[in-house]
C-alpha positions as CSV (number, residue, x, y, z in Angstrom):
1,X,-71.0,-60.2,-48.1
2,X,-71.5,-56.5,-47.8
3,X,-74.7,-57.0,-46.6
4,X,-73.0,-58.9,-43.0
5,X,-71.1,-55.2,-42.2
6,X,-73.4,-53.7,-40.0
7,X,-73.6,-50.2,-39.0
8,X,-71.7,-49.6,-36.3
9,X,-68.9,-52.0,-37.5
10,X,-67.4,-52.1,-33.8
11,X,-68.6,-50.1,-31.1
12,X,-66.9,-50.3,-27.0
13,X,-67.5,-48.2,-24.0
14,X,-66.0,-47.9,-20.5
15,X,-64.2,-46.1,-17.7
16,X,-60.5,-45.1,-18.4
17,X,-57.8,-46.8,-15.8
18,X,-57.7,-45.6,-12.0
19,X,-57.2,-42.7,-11.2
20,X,-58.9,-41.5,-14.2
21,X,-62.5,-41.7,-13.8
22,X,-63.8,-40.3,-17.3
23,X,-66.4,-42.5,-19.0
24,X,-65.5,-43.3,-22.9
25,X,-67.4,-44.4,-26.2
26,X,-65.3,-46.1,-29.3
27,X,-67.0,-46.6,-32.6
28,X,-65.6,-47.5,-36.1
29,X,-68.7,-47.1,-38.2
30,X,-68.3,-47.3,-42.5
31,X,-67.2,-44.6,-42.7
32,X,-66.6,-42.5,-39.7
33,X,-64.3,-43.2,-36.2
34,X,-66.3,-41.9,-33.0
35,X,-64.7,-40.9,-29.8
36,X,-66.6,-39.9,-27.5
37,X,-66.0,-38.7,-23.2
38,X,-67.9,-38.0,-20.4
39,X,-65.4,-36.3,-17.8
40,X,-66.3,-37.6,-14.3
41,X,-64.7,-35.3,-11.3
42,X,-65.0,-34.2,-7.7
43,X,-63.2,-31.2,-8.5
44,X,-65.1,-28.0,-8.4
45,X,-64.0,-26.7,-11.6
46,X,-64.5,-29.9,-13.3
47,X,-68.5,-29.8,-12.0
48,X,-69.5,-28.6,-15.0
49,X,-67.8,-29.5,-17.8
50,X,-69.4,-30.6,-20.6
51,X,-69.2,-34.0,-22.5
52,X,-66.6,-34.2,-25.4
53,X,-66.9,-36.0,-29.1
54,X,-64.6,-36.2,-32.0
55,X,-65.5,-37.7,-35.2
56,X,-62.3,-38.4,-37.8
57,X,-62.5,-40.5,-41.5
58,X,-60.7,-44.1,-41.7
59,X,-57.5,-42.1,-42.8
60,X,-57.6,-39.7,-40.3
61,X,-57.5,-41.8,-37.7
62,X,-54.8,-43.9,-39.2
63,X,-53.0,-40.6,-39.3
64,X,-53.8,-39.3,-35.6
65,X,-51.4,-41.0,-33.4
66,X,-52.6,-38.9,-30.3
67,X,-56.2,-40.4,-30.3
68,X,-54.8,-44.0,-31.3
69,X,-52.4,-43.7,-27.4
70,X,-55.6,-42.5,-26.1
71,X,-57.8,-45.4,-27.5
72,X,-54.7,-47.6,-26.7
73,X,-54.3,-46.4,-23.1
74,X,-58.4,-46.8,-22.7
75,X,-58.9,-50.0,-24.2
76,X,-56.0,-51.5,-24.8
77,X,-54.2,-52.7,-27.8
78,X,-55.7,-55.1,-29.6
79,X,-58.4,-53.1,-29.8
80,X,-56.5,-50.9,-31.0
81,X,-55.2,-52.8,-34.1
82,X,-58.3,-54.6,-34.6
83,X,-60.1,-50.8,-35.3
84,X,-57.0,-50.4,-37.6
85,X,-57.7,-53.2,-39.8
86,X,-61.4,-51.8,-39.8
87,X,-59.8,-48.7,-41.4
88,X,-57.9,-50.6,-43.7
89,X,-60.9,-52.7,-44.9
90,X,-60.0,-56.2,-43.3
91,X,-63.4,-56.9,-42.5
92,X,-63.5,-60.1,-40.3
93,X,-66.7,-61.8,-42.1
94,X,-66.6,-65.2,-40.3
95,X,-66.8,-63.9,-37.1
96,X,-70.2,-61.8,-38.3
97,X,-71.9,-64.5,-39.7
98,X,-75.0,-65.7,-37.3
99,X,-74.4,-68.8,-35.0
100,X,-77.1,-71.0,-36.9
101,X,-74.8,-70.5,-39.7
102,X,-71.6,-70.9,-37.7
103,X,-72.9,-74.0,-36.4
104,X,-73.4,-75.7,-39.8
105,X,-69.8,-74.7,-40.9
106,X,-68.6,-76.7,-37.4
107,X,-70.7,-80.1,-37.9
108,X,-68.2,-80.2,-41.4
109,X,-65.0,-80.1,-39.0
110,X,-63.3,-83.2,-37.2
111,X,-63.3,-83.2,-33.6
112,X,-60.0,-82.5,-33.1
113,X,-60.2,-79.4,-35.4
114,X,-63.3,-78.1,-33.3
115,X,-61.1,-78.0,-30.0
116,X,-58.6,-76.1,-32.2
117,X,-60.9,-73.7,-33.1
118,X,-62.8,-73.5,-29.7
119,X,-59.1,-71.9,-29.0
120,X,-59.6,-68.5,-31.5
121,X,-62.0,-66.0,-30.2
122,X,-64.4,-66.4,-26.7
123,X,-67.4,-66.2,-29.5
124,X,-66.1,-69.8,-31.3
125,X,-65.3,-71.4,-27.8
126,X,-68.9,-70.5,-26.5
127,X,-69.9,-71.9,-30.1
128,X,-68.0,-75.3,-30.0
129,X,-69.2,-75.6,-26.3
130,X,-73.1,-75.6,-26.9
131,X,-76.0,-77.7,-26.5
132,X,-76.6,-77.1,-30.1
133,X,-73.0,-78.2,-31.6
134,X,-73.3,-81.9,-29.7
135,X,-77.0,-82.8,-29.9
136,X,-76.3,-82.5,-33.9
137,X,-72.5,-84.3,-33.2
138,X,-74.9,-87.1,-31.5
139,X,-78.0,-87.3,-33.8
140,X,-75.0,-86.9,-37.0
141,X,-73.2,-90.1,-35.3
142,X,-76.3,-92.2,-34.4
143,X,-79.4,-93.3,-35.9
144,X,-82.3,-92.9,-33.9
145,X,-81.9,-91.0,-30.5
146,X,-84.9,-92.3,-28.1
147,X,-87.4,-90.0,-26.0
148,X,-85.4,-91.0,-22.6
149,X,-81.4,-90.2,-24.4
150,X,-83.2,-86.6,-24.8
151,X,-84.7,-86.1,-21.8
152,X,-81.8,-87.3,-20.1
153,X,-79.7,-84.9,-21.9
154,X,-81.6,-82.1,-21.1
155,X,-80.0,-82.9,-17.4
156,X,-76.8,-83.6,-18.0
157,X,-76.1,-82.4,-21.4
158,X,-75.2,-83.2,-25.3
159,X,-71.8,-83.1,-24.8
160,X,-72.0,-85.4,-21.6
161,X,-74.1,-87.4,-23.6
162,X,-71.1,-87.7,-27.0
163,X,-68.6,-89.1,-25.1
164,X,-70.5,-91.7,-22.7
165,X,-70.0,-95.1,-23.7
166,X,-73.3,-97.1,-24.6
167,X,-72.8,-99.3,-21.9
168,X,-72.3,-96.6,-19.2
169,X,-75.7,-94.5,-21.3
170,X,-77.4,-97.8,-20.8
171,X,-76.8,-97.5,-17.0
172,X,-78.2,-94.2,-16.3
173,X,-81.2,-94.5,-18.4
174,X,-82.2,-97.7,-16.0
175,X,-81.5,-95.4,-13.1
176,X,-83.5,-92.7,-14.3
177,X,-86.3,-95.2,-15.0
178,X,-86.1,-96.4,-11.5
179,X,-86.1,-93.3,-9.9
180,X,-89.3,-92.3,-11.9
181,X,-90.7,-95.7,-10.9
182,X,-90.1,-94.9,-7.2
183,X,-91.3,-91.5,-7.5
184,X,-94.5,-92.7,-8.8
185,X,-94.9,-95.3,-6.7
186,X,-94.3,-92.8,-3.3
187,X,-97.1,-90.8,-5.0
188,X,-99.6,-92.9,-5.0
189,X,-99.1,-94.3,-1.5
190,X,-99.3,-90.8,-0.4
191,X,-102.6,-90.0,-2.2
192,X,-103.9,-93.2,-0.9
193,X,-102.9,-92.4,3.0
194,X,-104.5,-89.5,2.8
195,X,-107.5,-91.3,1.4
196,X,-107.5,-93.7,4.2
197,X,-106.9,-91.2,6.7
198,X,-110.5,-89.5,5.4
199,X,-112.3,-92.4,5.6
200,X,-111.1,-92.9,9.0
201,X,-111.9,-89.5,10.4
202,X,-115.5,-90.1,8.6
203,X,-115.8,-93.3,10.5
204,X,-115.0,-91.3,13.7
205,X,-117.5,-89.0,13.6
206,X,-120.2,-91.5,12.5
207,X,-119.2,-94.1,15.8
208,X,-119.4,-91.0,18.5
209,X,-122.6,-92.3,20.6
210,X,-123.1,-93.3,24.0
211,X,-121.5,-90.9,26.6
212,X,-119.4,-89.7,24.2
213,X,-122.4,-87.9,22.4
214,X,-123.9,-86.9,26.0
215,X,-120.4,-84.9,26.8
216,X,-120.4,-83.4,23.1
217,X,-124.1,-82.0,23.8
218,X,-123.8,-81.1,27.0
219,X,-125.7,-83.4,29.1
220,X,-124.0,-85.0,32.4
221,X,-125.9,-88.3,33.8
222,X,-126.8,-88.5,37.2
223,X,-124.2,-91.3,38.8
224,X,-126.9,-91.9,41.7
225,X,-128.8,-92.9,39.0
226,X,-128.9,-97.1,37.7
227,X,-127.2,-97.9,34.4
228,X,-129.4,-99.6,32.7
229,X,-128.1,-100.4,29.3
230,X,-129.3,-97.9,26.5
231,X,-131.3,-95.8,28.9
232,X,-128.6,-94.4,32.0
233,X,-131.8,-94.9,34.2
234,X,-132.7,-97.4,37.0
235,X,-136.0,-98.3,36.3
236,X,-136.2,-101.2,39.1
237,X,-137.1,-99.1,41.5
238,X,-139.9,-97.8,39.7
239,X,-141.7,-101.1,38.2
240,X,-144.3,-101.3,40.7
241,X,-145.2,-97.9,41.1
242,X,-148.3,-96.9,39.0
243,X,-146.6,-94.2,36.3
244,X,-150.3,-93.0,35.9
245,X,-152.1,-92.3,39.6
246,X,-155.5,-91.4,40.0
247,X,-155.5,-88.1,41.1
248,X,-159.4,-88.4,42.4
249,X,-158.5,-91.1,44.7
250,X,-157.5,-90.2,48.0
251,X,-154.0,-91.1,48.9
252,X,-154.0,-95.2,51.4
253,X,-153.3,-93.5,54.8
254,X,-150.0,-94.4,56.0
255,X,-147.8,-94.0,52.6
256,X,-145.4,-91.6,52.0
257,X,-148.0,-90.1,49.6
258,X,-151.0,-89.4,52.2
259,X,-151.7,-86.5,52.4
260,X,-155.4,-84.6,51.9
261,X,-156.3,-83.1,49.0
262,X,-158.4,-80.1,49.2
263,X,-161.7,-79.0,48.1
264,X,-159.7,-75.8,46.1
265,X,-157.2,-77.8,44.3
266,X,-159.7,-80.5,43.1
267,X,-161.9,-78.0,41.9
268,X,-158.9,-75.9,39.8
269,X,-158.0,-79.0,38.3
270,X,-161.6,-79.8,36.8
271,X,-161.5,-76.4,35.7
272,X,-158.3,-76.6,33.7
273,X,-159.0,-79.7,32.1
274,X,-162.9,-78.5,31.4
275,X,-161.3,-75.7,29.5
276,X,-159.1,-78.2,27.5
277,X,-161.8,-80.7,26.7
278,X,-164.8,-78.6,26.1
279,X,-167.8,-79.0,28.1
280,X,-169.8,-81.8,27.1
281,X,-166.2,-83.9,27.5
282,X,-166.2,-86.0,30.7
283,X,-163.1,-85.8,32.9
284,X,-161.6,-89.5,32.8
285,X,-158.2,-89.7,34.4
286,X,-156.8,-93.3,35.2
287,X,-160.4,-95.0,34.3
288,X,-162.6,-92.7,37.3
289,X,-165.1,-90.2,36.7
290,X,-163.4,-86.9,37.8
291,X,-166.7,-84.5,36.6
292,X,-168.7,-86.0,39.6
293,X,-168.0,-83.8,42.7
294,X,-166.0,-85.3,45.3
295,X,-167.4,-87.3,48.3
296,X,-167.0,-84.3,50.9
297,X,-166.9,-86.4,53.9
298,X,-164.4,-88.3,52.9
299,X,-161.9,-85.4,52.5
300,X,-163.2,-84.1,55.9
């Protein structure tokens, strides 16, 4: 048992009651009582005052009834008397044992006696209130406990979990179930809308032809122009027009396309196309000789 008093066996600090501002540190160590002060002033004269310590055995301190007002007036007294029976040797042992311990003393108690001692000390109430205490009460009083009773009690708590009735524990598992059901179920619509929405931009992009792919690159047909299906062209009004003209022909007099052709512009155009096609190559444009010179009186 020795080995549970630790060293310090109680140790407190804090600021004494208003209008006293001075900052204190109580110990009770095997051996030794601590008392220890920090004066804290707005007073000039106080500005440098240094901090204070006075160390006393167990007897002397049972024997100083000027620091036990002080320590009575600071902290109060039950703390007081509790660093008393510290002196005296009442050592408190239960209350130093570790809570893995402490716990396994409580599963040995009746219910009824835990809520009585839940009422001793702020350390056993925290105790007699955990997580820890009621999932062994609940795996102690059942069989088996099931993934879904944990999991659930890891949201509303072991001690929620004790005193719910089967048929009530029944009831929120199939609402949890359900909720996890409709959960699921809303995320795999929303994975498959956005799915859907892809595919359907995709398909847009891939359907954009016609005028619509004329706008995106830029080109604007001519309205005067027919609208000929595929094309955005008339091409009635050129059917009977030859798309390949002789050019060594001279023009029927009368058309819109009579008009002489000179000896200069015949003679640039047999050199262009001479340079082209070599020399030996004979100039052949629309099934006529073009190489032959051109019947001068004609033209004139």
């Amino acid at each position: 048992m020795a080995s549970l008093l630790t060293d310090p066996l109680f140790e407190i600090s804090g600021r004494g009651s208003p209008p006293n501002k001075t900052f204190y540190y109580f110990a009770a160590t095997n051996t030794v009582v601590i008392w220890r002060w920090w004066k804290i002033s707005l007073r000039s004269a106080d500005r440098h005052a240094r901090p204070g310590e006075l160390k006393e055995s167990h007897q002397d301190f049972l024997d100083d009834t000027q620091l036990q007002s002080e320590v009575s007036m600071v902290f109060g007294p039950q703390i007081l008397q509790y660093t008393k029976a510290l002196c005296q040797g009442h050592f408190d042992y239960l209350e130093r044992l570790p809570d893995s311990l402490l716990l396994s003393i409580i599963n040995y108690l009746q219910l009824e006696d835990v809520g009585q001692l839940g009422r001793t000390s702020h350390r056993f109430k925290q105790l007699c209130m955990s997580d820890g205490f009621w999932e062994q009460a609940v795996r102690r009083h059942c069989n088996t406990v099931s993934d879904e009773v944990t999991s659930l009690a890891a949201e509303v708590g072991w001690f929620s979990i004790f005193f719910t009735s089967k048929l009530q524990l029944q009831k929120l598992l199939s609402r949890r179930r359900l909720k996890s059901y409709e959960d699921h179920e809303e995320r795999v619509s929303d994975r498959n809308k956005m799915v859907q929405e892809s595919i359907d931009e995709n398909s847009e992009e891939e359907q954009i032809s016609g005028p619509e792919l004329d706008s995106q690159l830029g080109i604007i047909p001519d309205p005067s122009l027919g609208s000929e299906t595929g094309t955005g062209f008339d091409t009635s009004s050129c059917c009977d027009a030859d798309p390949y003209p002789d050019p060594c022909l001279e023009p029927e007099a009368g058309s819109e396309f009579s008009f002489p052709l000179s000896d200069q512009l015949l003679k640039e155009t047999k050199k262009c196309v001479e340079e082209m096609q070599g020399p030996n190559d004979a100039l052949i444009i629309g099934g006529v000789d073009c190489s032959a010179e051109p019947d001068k009186t004609q033209s004139e």
